[in-house]
C-alpha positions as CSV (number, residue, x, y, z in Angstrom):
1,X,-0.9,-28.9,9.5
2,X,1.2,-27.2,6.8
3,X,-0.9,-27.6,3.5
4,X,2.0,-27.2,0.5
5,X,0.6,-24.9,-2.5
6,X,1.5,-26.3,-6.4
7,X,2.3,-23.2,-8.8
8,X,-0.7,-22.9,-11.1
9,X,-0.3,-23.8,-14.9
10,X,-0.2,-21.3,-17.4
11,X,-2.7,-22.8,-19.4
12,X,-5.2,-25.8,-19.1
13,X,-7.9,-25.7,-21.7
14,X,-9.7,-28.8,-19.9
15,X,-10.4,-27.0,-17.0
16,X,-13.4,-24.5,-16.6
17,X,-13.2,-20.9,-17.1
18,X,-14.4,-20.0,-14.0
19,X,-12.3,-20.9,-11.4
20,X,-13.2,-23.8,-8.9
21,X,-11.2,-22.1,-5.7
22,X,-9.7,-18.9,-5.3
23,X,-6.7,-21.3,-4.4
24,X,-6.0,-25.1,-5.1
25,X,-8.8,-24.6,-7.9
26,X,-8.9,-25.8,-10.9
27,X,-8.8,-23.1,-14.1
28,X,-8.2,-22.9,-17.8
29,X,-5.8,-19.9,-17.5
30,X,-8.3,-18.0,-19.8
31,X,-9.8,-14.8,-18.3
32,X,-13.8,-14.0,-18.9
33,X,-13.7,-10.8,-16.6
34,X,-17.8,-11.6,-17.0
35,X,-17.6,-14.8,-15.8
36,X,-15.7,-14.4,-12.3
37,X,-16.2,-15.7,-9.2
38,X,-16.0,-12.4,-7.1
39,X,-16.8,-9.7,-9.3
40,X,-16.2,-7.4,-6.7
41,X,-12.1,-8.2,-8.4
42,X,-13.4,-6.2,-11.8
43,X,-14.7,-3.3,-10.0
44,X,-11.1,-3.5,-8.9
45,X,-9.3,-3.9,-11.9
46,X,-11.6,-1.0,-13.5
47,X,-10.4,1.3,-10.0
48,X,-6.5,0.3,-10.8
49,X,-6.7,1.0,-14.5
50,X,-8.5,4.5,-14.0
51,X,-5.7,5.8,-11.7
52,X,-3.1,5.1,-14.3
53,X,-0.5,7.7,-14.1
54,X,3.3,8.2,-14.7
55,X,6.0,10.6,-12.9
56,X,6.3,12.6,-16.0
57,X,3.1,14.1,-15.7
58,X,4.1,16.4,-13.0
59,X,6.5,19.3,-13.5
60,X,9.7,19.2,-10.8
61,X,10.6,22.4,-11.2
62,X,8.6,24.2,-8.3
63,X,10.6,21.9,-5.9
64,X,13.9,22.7,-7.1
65,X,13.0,26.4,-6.0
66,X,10.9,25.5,-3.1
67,X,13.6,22.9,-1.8
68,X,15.9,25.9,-0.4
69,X,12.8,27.0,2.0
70,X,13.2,23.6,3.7
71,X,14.8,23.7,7.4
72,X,17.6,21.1,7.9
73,X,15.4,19.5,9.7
74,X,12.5,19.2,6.7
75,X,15.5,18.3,4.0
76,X,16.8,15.5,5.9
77,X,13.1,14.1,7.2
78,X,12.3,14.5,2.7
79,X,15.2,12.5,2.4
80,X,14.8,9.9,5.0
81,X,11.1,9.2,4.0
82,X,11.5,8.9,0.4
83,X,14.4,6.6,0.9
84,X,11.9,4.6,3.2
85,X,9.3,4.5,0.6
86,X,11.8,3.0,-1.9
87,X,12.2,0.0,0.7
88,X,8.5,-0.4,1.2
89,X,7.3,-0.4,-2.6
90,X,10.2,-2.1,-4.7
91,X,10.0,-5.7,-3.0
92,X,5.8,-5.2,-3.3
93,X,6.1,-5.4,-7.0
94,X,8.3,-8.9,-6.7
95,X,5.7,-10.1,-3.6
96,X,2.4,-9.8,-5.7
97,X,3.9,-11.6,-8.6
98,X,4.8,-14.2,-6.3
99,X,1.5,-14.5,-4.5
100,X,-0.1,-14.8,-7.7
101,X,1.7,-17.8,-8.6
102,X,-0.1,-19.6,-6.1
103,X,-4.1,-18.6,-6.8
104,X,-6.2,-20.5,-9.2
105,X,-7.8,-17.5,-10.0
106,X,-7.5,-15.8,-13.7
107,X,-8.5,-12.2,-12.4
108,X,-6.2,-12.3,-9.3
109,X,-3.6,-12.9,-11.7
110,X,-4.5,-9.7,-14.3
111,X,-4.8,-7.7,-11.1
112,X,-1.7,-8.7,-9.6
113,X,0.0,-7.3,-12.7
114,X,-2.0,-4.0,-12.5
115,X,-0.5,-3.6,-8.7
116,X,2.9,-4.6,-9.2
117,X,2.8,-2.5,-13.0
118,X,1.6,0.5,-10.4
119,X,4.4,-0.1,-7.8
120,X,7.3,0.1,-10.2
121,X,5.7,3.6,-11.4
122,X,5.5,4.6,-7.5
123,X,9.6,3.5,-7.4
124,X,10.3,5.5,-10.6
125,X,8.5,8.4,-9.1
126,X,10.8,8.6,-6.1
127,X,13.9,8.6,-8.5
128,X,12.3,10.7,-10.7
129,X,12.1,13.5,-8.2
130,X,15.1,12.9,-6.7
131,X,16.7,13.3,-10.4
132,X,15.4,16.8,-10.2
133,X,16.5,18.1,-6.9
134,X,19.4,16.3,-6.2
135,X,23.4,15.6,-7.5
136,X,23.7,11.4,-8.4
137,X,26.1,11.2,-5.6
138,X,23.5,12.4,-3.4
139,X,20.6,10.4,-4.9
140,X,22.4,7.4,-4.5
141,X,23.2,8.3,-0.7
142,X,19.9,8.6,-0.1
143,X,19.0,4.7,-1.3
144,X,22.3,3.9,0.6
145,X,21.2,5.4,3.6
146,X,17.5,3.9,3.5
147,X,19.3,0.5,3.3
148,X,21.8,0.5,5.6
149,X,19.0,2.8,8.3
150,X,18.5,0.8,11.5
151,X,15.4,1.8,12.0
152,X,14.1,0.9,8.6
153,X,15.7,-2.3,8.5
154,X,14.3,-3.2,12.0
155,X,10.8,-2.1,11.1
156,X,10.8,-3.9,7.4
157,X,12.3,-6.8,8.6
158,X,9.5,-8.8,10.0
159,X,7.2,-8.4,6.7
160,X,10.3,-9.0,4.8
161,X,11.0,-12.1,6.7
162,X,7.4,-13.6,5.6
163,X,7.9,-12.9,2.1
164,X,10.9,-14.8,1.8
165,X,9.7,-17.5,4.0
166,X,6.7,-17.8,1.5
167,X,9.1,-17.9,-1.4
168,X,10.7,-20.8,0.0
169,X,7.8,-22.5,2.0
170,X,4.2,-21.6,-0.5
171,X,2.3,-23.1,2.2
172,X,-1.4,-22.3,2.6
173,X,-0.7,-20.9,5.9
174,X,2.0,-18.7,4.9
175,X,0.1,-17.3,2.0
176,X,-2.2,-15.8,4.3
177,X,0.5,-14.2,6.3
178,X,1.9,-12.7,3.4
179,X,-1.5,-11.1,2.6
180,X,-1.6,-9.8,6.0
181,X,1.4,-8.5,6.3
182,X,0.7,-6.9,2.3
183,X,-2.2,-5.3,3.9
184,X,0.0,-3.6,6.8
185,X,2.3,-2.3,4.4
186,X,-0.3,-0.6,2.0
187,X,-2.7,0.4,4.8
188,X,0.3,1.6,7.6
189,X,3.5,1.8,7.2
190,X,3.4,4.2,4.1
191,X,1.1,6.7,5.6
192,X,3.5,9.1,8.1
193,X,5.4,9.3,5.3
194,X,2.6,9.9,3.2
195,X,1.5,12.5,5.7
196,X,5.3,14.5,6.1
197,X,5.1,15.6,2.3
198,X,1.2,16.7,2.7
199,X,2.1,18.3,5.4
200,X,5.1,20.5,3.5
201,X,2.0,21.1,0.7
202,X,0.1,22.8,3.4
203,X,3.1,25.6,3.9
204,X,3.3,25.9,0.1
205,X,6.2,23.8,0.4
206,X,7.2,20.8,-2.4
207,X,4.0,20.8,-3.9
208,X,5.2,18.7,-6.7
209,X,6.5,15.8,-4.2
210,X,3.2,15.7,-2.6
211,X,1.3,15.3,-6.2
212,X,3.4,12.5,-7.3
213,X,2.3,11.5,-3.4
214,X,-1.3,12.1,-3.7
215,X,-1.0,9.5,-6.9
216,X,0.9,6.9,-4.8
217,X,-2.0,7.5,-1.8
218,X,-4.4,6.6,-4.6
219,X,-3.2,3.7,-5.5
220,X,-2.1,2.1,-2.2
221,X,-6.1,2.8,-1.3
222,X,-7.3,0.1,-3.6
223,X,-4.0,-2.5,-3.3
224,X,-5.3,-2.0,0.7
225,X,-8.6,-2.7,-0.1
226,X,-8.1,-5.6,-2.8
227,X,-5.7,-7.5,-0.4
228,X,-8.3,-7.1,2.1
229,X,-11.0,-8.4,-0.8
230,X,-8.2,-11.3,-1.2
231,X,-8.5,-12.1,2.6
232,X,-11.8,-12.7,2.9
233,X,-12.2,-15.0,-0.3
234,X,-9.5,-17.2,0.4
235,X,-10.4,-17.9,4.2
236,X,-13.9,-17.6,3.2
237,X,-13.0,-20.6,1.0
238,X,-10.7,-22.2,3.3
239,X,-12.5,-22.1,7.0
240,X,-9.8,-24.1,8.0
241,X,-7.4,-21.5,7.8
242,X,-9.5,-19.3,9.7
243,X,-8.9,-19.3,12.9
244,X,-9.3,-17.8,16.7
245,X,-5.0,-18.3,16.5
246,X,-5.4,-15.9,13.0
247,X,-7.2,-13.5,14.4
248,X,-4.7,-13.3,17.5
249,X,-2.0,-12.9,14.9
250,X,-3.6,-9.9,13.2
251,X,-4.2,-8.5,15.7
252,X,-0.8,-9.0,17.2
253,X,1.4,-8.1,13.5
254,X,-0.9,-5.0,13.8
255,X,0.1,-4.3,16.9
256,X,3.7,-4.5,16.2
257,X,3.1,-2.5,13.0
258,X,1.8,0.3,14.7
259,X,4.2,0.4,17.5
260,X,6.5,0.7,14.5
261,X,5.2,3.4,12.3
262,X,5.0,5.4,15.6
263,X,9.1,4.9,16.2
264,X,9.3,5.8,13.0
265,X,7.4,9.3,12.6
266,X,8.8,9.9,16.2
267,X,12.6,9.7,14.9
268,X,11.9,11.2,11.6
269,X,8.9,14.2,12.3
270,X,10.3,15.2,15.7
271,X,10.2,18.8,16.0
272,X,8.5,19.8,12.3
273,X,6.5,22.5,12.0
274,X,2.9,21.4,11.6
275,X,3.5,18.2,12.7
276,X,2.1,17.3,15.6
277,X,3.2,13.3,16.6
278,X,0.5,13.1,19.0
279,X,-2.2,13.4,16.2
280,X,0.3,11.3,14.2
281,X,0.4,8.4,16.8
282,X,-4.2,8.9,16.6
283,X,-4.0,8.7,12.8
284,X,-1.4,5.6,12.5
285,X,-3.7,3.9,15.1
286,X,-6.8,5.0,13.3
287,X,-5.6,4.0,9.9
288,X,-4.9,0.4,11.7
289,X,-8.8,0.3,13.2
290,X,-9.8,1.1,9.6
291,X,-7.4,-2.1,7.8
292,X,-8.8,-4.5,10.5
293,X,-12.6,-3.3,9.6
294,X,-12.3,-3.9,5.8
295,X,-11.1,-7.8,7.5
296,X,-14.2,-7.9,9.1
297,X,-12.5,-7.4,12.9
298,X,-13.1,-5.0,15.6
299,X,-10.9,-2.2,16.0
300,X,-8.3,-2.7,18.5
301,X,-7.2,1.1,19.3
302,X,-10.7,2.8,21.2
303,X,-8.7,6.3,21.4
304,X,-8.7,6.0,17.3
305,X,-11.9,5.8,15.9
306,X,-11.6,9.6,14.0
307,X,-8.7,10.5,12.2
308,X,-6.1,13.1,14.3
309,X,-5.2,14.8,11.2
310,X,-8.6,15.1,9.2
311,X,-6.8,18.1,6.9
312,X,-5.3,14.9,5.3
313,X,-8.1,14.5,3.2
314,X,-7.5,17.9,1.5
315,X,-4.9,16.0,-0.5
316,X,-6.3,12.6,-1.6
317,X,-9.3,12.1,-3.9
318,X,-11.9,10.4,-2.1
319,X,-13.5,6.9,-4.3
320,X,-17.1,7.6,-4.6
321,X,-17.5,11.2,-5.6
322,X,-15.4,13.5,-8.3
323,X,-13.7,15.7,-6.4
324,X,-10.8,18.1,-7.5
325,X,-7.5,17.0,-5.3
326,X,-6.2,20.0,-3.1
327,X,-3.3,20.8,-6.0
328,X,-5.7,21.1,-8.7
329,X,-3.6,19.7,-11.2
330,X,-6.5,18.0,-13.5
331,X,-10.2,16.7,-12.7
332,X,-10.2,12.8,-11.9
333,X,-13.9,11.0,-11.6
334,X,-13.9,7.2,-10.5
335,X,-16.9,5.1,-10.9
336,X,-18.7,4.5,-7.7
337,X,-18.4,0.6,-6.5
338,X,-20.7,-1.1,-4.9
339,X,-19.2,-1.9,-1.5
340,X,-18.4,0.7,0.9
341,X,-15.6,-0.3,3.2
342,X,-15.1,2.6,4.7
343,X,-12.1,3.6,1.6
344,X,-14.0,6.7,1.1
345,X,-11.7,8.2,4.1
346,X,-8.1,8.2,4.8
């Protein structure tokens, strides 16, 4: 059985501040971030708001001289992936706003507009660099090409697909497949892509690329792990929703996913120097064992329980210590939060 979800109200006063339900509860609209259900979602919030950044901050300039280095081969792989990025981040920013429509709880709604605030940032950053390297015919051939790519379209289409379907259809049922299929795009499909421009960074290549990168790695790191957080309290609240026939799902979309991120960095990363798509297919797999631990589900790839490409983590900050990132740009300390899911490693 279907169960048909009601958009909450703005505002009911009547109704406890608290919420009653992460979903079908009742709640005032008014947000006491000290009294939440999960407060697990503030340590959250705190995480999102530290990582604010914008594009601006990082100077373009060494990649308009580093850009003629790149093979034919690099350019059209830096053009292909941040045309795929674009596709992956811009409907995020319209999902979350969506999915919050349809949870009773206040700090799931300020959260939301943390994430979707952040993923219009990580779309301006993709113009913004392409601004500094590139004529506007050729900016806008890149976003044409993303589009119109087979590939891309094939590979997006099936979490696309579920978003729309939600849209139309704000069933219980489909709310959780649009988490799901959130938590495959922030925890998979972004992360070959993530790894190509790391992976110029280690030949001194487009160093300022990969920082604006390292920033959108960042961030994607806790959207991962909140969607994940969202998971649990919404079928812990709802057991009927959690079933064997879920888990087979997960495990299947992950499946597909994976199969898809591998097609991907296999049409894109053939032949790169210092890529090597063996290690690629070991870290896409391992980054998939990783999203179905935070779930609470074994891992379903047993060649991929250590990351292929551990020089990775040169480039991303890790969440419970201060650490310098590998380009050195400024100092960034996060406060330590109490649950370790594993987040500490890419």
């Amino acid at each position: 059985m279907n169960n048909m979800m009601q958009k909450v109200a703005i505002m009911e006063p009547t109704n406890p501040v608290r919420s009653t339900g992460i979903i079908n509860g009742r709640s005032s609209g008014i947000l006491n971030w000290n009294d939440i259900a999960y407060p697990s979602f503030y340590r959250t919030y705190r995480e999102l708001m530290s990582n604010f950044w914008i594009p601006q901050e990082v100077n373009m300039s060494p990649d308009s001289k580093s850009i003629v280095d790149l093979t034919e081969e690099e350019l059209r792989a830096y053009k292909l992936t941040i045309g795929l990025l674009a596709t992956l981040d811009t409907p995020q920013a319209r999902l979350i706003h969506g999915v919050s429509e349809y949870v009773s709880d206040d700090s799931v709604h300020a959260i939301a507009a943390v994430i979707a605030q952040q993923e219009v940032v990580h779309n301006e950053s993709y113009s913004y660099a392409l601004s500094s390297l590139f004529s506007y015919e050729e900016q806008k051939q890149i976003f044409d090409d993303a589009r119109q790519n087979k590939t891309i379209i094939q590979r997006n289409e099936r979490v696309m697909a579920a978003y729309d379907e939600f849209l139309k259809n704000p069933t219980e049922q489909n709310l959780v497949k649009v988490i799901i299929y959130s938590i495959i795009l922030e925890g998979i499909f972004f992360y070959s892509g993530f790894a190509y421009f790391y992976n110029l960074a280690r030949q001194q290549k487009m160093n300022a690329t990969a920082q604006i990168i390292s920033f959108i790695n960042r961030d994607e790191l806790v959207h991962g792990k909140f969607m994940s957080e969202l998971l649990r309290a919404v079928l812990g609240e709802n057991p009927h929703l959690n079933t064997e026939e879920l888990t087979t799902f997960i495990e299947q979309e992950f499946q597909y996913a994976v199969e898809s991120e591998i097609e991907w960095s296999e049409e894109v990363l053939q032949g790169l120097v210092g890529i090597d798509l063996d290690e690629m297919s070991t870290y896409i797999k391992y980054r998939a064992n990783k999203m179905l631990k935070t779930l609470g589900l074994d891992p379903i790839y047993e060649d991929a329980h250590d990351n292929g490409m551990p020089w990775i983590k040169a480039f991303v900050d890790n969440f419970d210590e201060t650490k310098t990132d590998f380009f050195e740009a400024r100092n960034r300390s996060y406060e330590k939060v109490d649950a370790d899911n594993g987040f500490d490693e890419l």
